[in-house]
C-alpha positions in Angstrom: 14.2 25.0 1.6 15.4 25.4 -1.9 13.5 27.4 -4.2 11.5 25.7 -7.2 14.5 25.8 -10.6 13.4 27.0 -14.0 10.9 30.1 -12.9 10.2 31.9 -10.4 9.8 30.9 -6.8 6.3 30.2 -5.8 5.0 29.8 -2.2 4.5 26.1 -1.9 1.2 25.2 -0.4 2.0 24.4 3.4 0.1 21.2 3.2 2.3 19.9 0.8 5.4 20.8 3.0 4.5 20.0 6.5 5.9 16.1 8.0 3.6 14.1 9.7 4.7 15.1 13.3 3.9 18.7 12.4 0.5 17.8 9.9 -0.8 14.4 11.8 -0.3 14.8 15.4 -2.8 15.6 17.8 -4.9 16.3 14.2 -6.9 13.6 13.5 -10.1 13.0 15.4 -10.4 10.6 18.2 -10.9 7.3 16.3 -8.6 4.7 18.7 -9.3 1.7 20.5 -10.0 1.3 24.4 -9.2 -1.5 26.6 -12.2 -2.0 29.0 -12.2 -5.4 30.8 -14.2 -7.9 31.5 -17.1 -10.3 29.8 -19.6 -7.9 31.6 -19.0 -5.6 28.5 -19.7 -8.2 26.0 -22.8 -9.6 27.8 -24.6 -6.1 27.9 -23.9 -5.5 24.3 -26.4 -4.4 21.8 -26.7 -5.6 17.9 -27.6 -4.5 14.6 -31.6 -5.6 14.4 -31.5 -8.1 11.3 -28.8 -9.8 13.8 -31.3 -9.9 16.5 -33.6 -11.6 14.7 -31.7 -14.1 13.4 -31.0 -14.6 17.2 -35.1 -14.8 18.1 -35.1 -17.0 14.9 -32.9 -19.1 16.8 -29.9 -18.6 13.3 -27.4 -17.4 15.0 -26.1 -17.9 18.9 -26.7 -15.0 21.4 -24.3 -11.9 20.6 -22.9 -12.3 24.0 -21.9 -15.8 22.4 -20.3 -14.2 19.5 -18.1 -11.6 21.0 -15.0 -12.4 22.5 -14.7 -12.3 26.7 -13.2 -8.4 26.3 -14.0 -6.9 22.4 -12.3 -4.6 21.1 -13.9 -0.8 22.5 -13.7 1.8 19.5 -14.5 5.5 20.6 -16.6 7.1 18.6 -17.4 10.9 17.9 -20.9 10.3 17.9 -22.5 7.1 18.6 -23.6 5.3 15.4 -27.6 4.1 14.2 -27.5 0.7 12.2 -28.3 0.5 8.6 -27.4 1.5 5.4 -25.5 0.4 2.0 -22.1 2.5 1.7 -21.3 2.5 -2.4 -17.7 3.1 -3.2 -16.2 2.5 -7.0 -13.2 0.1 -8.4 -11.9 0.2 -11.4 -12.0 -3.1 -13.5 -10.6 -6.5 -12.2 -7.4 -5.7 -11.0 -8.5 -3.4 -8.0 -8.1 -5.1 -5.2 -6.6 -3.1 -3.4 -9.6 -0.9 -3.4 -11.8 -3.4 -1.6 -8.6 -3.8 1.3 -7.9 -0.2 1.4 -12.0 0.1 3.3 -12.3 -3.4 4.2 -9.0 -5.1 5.5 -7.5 -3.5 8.4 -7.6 -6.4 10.6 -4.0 -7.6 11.6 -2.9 -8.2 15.2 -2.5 -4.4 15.5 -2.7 -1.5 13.5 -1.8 2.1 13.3 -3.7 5.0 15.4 -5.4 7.9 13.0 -2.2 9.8 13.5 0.2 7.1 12.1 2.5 8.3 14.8 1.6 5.0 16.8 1.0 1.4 17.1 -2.4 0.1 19.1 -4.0 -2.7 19.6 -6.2 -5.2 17.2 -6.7 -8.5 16.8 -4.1 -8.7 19.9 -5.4 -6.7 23.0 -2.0 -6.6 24.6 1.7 -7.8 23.8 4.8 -8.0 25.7 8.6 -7.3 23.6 11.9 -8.7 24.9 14.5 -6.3 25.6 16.9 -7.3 22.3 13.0 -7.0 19.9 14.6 -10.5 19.3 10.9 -12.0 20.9 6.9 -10.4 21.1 4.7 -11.9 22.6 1.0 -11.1 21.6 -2.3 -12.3 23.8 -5.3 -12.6 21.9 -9.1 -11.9 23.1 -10.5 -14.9 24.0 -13.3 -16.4 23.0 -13.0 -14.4 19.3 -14.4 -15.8 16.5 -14.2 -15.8 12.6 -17.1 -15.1 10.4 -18.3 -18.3 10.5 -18.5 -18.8 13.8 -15.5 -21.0 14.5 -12.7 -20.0 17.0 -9.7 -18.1 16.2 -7.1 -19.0 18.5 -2.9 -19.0 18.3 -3.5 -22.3 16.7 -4.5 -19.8 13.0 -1.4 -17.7 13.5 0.9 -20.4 13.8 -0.5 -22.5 11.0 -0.7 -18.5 8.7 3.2 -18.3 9.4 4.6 -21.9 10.0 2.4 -23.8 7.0 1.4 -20.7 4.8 3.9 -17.3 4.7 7.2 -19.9 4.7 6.5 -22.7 2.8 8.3 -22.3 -0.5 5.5 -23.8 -2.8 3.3 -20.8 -1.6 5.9 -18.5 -1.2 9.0 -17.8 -3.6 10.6 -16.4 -0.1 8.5 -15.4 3.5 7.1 -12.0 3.9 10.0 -9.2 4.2 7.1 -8.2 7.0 7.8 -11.4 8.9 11.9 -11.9 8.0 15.3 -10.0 9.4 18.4 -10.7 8.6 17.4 -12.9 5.4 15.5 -15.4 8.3 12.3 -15.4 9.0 10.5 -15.6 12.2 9.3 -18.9 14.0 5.5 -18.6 15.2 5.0 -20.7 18.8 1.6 -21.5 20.7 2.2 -20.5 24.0 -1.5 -21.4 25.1 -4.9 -21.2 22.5 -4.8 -17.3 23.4 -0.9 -16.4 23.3 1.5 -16.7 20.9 5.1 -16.2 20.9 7.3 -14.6 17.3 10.8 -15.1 17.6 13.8 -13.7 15.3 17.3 -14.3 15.2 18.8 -10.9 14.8 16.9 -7.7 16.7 13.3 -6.8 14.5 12.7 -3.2 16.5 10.1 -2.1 13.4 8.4 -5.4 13.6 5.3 -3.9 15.2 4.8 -1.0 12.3 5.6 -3.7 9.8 2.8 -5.5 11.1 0.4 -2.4 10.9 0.7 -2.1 7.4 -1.3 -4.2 5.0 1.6 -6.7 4.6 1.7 -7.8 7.8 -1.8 -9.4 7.7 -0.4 -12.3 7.0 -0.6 -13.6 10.7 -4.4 -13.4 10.7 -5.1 -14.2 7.4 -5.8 -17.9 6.6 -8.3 -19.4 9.0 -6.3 -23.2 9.8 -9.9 -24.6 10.0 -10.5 -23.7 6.6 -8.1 -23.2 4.3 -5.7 -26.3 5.5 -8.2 -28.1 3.7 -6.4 -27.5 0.9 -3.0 -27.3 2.7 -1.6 -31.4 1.8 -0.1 -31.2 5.4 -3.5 -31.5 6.5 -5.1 -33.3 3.4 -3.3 -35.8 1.7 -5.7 -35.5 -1.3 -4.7 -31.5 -1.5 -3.0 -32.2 -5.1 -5.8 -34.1 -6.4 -8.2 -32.1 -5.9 -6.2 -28.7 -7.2 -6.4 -31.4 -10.5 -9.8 -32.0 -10.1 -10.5 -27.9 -10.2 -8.6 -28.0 -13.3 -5.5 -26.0 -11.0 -1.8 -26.6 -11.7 -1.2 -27.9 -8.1 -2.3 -27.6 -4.3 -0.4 -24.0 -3.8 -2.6 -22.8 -6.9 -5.9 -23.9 -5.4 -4.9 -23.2 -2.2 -4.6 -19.6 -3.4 -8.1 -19.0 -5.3 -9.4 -20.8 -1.8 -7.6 -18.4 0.8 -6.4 -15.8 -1.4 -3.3 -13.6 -0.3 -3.0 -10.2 1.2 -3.6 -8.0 -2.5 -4.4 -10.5 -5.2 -7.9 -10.1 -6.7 -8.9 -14.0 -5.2 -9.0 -12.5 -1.5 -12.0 -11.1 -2.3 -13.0 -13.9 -4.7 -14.3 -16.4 -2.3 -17.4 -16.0 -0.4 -16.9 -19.1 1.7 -13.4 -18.4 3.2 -13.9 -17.1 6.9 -12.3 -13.4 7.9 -12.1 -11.7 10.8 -13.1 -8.2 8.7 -16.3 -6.0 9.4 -18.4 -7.1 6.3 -17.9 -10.7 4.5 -18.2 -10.8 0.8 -21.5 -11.9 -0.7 -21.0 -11.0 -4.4 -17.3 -12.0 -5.2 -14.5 -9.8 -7.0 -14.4 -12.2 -10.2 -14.6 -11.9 -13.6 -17.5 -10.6 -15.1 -18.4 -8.9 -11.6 -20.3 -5.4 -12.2 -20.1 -4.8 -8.5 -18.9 -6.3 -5.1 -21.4 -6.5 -2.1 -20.2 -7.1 1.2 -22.3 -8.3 4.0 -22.0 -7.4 7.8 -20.0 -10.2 9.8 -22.2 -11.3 12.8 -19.5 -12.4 14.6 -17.3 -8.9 14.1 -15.2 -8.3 17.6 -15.4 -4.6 18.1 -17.8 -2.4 19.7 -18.2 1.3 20.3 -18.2 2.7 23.8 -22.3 2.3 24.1 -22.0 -1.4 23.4 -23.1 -1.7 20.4 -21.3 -4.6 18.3 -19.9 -3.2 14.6 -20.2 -2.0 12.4 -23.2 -0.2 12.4 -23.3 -0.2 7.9 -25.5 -3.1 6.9 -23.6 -3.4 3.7 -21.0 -2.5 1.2 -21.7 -1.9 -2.8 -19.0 -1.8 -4.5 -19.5 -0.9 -7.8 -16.6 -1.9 -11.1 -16.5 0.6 -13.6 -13.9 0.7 -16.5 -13.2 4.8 -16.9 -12.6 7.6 -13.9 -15.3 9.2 -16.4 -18.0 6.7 -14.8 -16.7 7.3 -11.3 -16.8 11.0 -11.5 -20.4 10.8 -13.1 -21.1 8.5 -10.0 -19.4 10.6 -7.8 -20.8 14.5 -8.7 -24.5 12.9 -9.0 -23.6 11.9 -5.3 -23.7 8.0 -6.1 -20.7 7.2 -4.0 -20.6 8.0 -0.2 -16.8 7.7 0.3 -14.7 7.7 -2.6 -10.6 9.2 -3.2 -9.2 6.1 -5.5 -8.8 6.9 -8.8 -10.7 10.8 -9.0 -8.2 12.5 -6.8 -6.3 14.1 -9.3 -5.5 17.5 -9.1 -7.9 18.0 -12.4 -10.9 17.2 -11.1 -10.8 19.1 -8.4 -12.7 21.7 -9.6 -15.3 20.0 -10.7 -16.0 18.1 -7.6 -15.8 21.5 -5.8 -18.6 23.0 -7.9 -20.8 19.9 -7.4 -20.8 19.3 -3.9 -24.5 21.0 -3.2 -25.6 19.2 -6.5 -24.0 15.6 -5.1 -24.7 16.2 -1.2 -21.3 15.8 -0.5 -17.9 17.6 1.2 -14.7 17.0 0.4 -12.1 15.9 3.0 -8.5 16.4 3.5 -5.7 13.7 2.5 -2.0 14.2 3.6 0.1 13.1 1.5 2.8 10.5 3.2 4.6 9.8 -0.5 7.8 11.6 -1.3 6.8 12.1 -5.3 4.1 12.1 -7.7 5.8 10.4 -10.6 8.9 8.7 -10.1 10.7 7.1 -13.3 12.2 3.4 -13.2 15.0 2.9 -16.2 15.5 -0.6 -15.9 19.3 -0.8 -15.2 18.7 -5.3 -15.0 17.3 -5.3 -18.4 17.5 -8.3 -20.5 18.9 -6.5 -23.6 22.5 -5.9 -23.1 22.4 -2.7 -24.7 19.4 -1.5 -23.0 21.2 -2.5 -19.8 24.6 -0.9 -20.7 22.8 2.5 -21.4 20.5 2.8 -18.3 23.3 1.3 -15.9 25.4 4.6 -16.9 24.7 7.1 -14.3 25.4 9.8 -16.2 22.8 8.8 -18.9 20.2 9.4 -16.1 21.5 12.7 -15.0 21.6 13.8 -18.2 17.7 12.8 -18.7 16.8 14.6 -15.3 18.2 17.3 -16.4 16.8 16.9 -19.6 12.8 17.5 -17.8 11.3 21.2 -17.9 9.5 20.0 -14.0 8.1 23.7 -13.5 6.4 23.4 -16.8 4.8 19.9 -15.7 4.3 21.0 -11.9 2.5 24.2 -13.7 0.4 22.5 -16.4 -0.8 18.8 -14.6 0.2 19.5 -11.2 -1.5 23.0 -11.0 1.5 24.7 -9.6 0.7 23.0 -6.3 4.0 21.3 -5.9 7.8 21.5 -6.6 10.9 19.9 -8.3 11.6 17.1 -6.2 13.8 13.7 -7.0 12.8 11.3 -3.8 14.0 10.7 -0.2 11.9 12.1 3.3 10.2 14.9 2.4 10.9 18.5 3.9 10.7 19.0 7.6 11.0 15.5 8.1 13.7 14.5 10.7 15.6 12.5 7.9 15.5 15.6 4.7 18.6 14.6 2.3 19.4 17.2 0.6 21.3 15.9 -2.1 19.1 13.1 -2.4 15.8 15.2 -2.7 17.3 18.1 -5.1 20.3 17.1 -6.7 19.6 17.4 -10.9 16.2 18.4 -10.8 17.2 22.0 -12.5 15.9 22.4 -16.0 19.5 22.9 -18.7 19.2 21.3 -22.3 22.5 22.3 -22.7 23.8 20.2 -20.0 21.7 17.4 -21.1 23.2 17.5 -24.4 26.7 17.7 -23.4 26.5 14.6 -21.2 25.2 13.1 -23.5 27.2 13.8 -26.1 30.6 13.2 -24.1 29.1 9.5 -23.1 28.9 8.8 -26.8 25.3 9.0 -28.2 26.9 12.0 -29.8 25.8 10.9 -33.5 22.2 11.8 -34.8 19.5 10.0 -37.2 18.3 11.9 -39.7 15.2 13.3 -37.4 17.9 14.1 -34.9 17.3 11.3 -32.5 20.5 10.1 -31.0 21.9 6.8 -32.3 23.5 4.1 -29.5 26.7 2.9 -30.2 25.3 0.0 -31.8 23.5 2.5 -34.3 19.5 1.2 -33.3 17.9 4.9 -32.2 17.9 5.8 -28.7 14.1 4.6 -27.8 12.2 2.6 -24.8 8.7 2.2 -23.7 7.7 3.7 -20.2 4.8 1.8 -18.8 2.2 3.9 -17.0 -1.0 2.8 -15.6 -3.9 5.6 -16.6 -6.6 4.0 -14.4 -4.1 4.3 -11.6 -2.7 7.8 -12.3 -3.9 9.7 -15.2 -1.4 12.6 -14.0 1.2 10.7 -14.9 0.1 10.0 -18.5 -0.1 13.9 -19.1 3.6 14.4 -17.1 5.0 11.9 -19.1 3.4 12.9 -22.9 5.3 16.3 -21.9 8.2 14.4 -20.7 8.4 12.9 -24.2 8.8 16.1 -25.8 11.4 17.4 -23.3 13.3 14.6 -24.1 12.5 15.2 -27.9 14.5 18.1 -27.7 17.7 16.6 -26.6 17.1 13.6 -28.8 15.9 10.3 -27.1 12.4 9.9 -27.9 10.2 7.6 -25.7 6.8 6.1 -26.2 4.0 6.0 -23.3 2.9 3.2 -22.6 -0.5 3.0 -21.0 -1.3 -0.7 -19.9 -3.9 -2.0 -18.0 -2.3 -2.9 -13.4 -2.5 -6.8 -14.1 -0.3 -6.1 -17.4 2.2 -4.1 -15.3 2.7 -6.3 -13.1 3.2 -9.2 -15.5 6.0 -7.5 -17.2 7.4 -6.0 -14.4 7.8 -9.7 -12.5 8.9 -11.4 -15.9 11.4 -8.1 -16.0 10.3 -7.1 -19.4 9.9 -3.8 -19.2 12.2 -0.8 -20.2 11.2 1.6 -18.0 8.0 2.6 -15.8 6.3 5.0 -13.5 4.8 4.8 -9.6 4.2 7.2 -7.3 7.6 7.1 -5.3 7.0 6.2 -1.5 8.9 6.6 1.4 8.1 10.3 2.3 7.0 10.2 5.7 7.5 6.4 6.7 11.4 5.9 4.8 11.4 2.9 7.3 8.0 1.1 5.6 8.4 1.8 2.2 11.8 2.1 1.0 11.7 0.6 -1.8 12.9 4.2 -3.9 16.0 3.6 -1.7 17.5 0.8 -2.4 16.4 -2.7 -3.9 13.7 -3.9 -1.5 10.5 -4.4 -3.0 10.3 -7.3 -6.1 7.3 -5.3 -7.6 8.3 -2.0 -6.6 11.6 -1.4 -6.8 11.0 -1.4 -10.8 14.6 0.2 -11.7 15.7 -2.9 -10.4 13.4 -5.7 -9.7 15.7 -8.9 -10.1 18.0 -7.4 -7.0 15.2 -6.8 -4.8 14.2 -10.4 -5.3 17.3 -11.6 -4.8 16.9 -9.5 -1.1 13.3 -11.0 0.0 14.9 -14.5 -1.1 18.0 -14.2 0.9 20.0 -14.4 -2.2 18.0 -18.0 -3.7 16.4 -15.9 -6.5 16.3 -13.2 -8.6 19.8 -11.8 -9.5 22.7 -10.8 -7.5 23.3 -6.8 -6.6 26.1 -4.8 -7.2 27.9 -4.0 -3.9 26.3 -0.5 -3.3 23.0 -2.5 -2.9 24.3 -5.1 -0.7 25.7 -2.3 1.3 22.4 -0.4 1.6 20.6 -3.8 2.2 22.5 -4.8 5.0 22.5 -1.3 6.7 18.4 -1.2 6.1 18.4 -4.4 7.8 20.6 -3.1 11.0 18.2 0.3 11.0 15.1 -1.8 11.3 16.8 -3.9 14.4 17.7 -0.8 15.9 15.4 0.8 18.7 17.2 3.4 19.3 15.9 6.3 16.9 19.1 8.2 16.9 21.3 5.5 15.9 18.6 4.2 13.3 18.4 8.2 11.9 22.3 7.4 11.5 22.1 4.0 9.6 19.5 5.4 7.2 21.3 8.4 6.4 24.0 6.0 5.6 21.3 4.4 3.1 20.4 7.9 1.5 23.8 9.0 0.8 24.3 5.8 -1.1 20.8 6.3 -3.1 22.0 9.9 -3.8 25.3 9.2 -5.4 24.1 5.8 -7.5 20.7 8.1 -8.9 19.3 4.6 -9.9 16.0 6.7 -10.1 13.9 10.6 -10.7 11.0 11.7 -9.8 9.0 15.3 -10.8 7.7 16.7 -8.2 7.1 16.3 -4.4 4.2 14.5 -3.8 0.9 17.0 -3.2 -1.9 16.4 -0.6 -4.9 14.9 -1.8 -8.9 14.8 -1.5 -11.9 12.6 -1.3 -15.3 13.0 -1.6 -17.7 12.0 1.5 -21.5 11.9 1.8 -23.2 14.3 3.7 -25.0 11.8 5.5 -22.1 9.3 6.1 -21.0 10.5 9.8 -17.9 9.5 11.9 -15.5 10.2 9.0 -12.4 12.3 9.9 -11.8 16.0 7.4 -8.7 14.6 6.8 -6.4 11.5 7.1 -3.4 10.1 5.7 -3.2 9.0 2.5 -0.8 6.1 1.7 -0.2 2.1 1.5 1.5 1.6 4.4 -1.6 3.5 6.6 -4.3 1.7 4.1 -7.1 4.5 3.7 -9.3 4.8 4.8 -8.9 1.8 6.9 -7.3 3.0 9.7 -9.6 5.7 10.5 -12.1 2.5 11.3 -14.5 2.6 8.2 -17.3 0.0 10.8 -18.0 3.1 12.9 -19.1 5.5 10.2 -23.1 5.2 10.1 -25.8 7.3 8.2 -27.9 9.9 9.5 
């Protein structure tokens, strides 16, 4: 491994080094589903005691009524007690994501503990054709949503056919649910199978699905929501007028939300298939968001008992990390990582931990950096475009970053210069990609910079553009989201400084970031760059692939999701990597596909569309000394949605 530039080499924490087959396998707990047969197992199941007595109170059917024929059997370390309110914080309105990460991890399969494998979930079983041109998935019948009414192949087909690819819902279908710029076609086999078909071979399709944007299949209930669908109901435009909405699509979407807008979570009445079912929505105004136990929830631990065994979820909104650590070292919150995991405040959480009844567990890290900067080479300024396009401008500002003095002084010296790509260890390392102009040398800076002609100075020795305006751009960073990157990038702007392009940091609020990234208005911006240990679900640091991610370049990737109907047409190196992405995720064959995506990072490394700081660190959580069934450590990233996977309805309190 190549030693850290600029001072001298440290030992690199091993946990910060080690790829998921070496960190995650064999390492998590036990937390994965079983497949016992037979309705005998839902007849002799148990239930949470305010269900029961709904039941006696005649409410609510028999829970041998609301289980499907064969539920879904969890394993549990310790069988669970019912009861309880599990508080966790957000931060303001735009933290959706927040409420999915412990809620929504209900698609027709999902990843094991490890993430080293696909199991079953809302499908028990499914059957793939040799060319992964077919699947084939067979639900549990006689499941229900949370309001009781029957989820069968008819909610899938209506969730892909109606929903995920009609255009007036959709700019372009899911990348989760499209290959080869074509997206699937769902098929009712019978009211408990369903067939997805693809025109070109789709071998990652079942990971895809694992991650949160492949929810889409079991996301809007056809009973429900194709109320406001005008296949279904002529009057659907109407009545978006009547609600004071711009159209159906726009009503439809407060109605049945979409997998991480805030309105998912906004709508008390829309059925789910999730553990708890909201009772106080994520709206405007909210102080908090209370979810409520779903009587008809499919799974059940290994004694019988139907999940989860948590009455309820509080979920409180606060506007500063301040509030949350308050919350969080006075032992308020029983499971919280969002938003207080930074490095800084690990201490402090340490040294409270008798005070707040609490422990700290283990993340691993699955992201390749901890700050990644976008330049926006598809600006809307000519001259702003003109100067980020040149590659050598953006070596020249890589080089132009002192990273040992960030990794030192925000990072803690827990990491090491790092651009992107697979991390270290992994089967897929780039070299080049991962290391190449990450070594601290003004004078190199300077002379690139001088040679591509921003060689003349103002008269506080900023360099001028050709066009004489002063070398300058906004990078938009979101402090609720990363605070670490504020402080990396306020010493960024002085590294910079001293080679003459000055910068301002701009800290916006997520919903502003967004907006500006989709109406491509920003100059540049930061993220935490994906793709570490999953290149194949998150490459959007790689080439052009996500339209809100991919923020060097967001026009191109939406020209990718959209087959080429929107957004703006790539240069040829993109197309390239697009098309060989798009071979490497028909591919089954692991070898071949390692082959194809190296093709993929050789391209990245020689463009450099993008830099990063530092490799990307493991993280922490707090957990409540009471709250039991939680693993000491877990994955940490978007594509395994913590702490989702690690089945959040089987942790109880003693």
């Amino acid at each position: 491994m190549s030693k850290n530039q600029g001072r001298p080499p440290r030992a690199t924490p091993e946990l910060c080094r080690l790829d998921r087959r070496q960190l995650l396998q064999g390492a998590m707990g036990t937390a994965v589903a079983l497949a016992l047969p037979g309705s005998a197992f839902a007849q002799g199941a148990k239930e949470a005691p305010d269900l029961a007595k709904l039941v006696a109170d005649k409410k609510l059917p028999p829970l041998a009524e609301r289980l499907p024929s064969r539920p879904l059997v969890v394993p549990v370390e310790k069988v669970g007690r019912y009861g309880g309110t599990l508080r966790r914080g957000l931060r303001g309105s735009s933290d959706h994501n927040g409420i999915l990460k412990i809620v929504g991890n209900q698609g027709l399969v999902r990843w094991n503990l490890a993430y080293t494998e696909v199991l079953p979930c809302v499908a028990e079983k499914w059957d793939v054709n040799a060319e992964a041109t077919e699947f084939v998935f067979h639900l549990r019948p006689g499941m229900r949503w949370s309001d009781g009414h029957p989820f069968t192949a008819d909610d899938i087909v209506f969730a892909i056919e109606d929903c995920a690819k009609n255009p007036e819902l959709f700019r372009s279908p899911p990348s989760t649910i499209t290959i080869a710029n074509a997206a699937c076609t769902a098929t009712k086999i019978d009211d408990n199978t369903v067939r997805f078909t693809f025109k070109a071979p789709y071998a990652t399709f079942l990971e895809a699905l694992a991650t949160p944007l492949g929810q889409y299949p079991t996301l809007f209930p056809r009973h429900y929501c194709s109320r406001f669908h005008p296949k279904y109901n002529p009057e659907a435009n109407n009545q978006a007028k009547a609600a004071n909405m711009s159209d159906w699509a726009a009503l439809f979407r407060v109605k049945c939300g979409d997998v991480e807008i805030p309105s998912r979570w906004g709508n008390p009445e829309k059925p789910v298939l999730d553990p708890w079912v909201i009772a106080e929505p994520y709206t405007g105004g909210a102080t908090r968001v209370v979810l409520e136990r779903n009587p008809y929830f499919w799974q059940v631990d290994t004694a019988g008992n139907q999940l989860p065994y948590i009455d309820r979820l509080n979920l409180g909104i606060s506007q500063d990390v301040e509030s949350l650590m308050i919350d969080a070292v006075s032992g308020k919150l029983d499971i919280q990582d969002r938003h207080i995991d930074s490095l800084q405040n690990k201490p402090t959480l340490s040294r409270n931990m008798q005070k707040g009844n609490y422990h700290l567990v283990e993340l691993i890290g699955a992201s390749a950096q901890q700050m990644q900067i976008y330049l926006n080479i598809t600006h809307k300024d000519p001259a702003m475009r003109a100067m980020f396009s040149n590659k050598r401008f953006r070596q020249a500002l890589s080089h132009g970053i002192n990273r040992a003095e960030i990794i030192e002084l925000v990072y803690l010296g827990q990491s090491e210069p790092y651009q992107t790509g697979p991390r270290p260890g992994h089967p897929w390392y780039h070299e080049k990609l991962a290391r190449q102009f990450t070594e601290y040398d003004q004078a190199k800076a300077n002379a690139i910079l001088d040679e591509i002609g921003y060689n003349k100075r103002d008269a506080q020795n900023f360099r001028l553009r050709p066009d004489g305006q002063k070398i300058f751009f906004s990078v938009d960073v979101i402090p609720t989201l990363a605070p670490d990157q504020v402080d990396a990038l306020e010493l960024v702007k002085r590294h910079w400084s001293a080679i003459g392009v000055d910068i301002k940091v701009n800290t916006i609020e997520r919903a502003l970031y967004y907006t500006r990234g989709d109406n491509n208005d920003h100059d540049a911006a930061t993220w935490s760059g994906p793709g570490g240990l999953d290149p194949m679900m998150d490459p959007r640091d790689y080439f052009a692939q996500h339209p809100q991610g991919t923020r060097y370049g967001l026009p191109w990737a939406l020209w990718y999701v959209s087959g080429g109907k929107d957004g703006m047409e790539p240069p040829e190196h993109q197309k390239k990597r697009m098309q060989l992405f798009d071979q490497a995720r028909g591919t089954a064959d692991l070898g071949q596909r390692a082959e194809i995506m190296k093709q993929v990072f050789d391209i990245a490394a020689e463009e450099f569309e993008s830099f990063g700081i530092c490799l990307y660190c493991n993280s922490f959580g707090v957990v409540s000394n009471k709250l039991q069934n939680v693993p000491p450590r877990y994955p940490n990233s978007w594509s395994w949605p913590n702490p989702g996977p690690a089945l959040p309805q089987q942790f109880f309190f003693t």
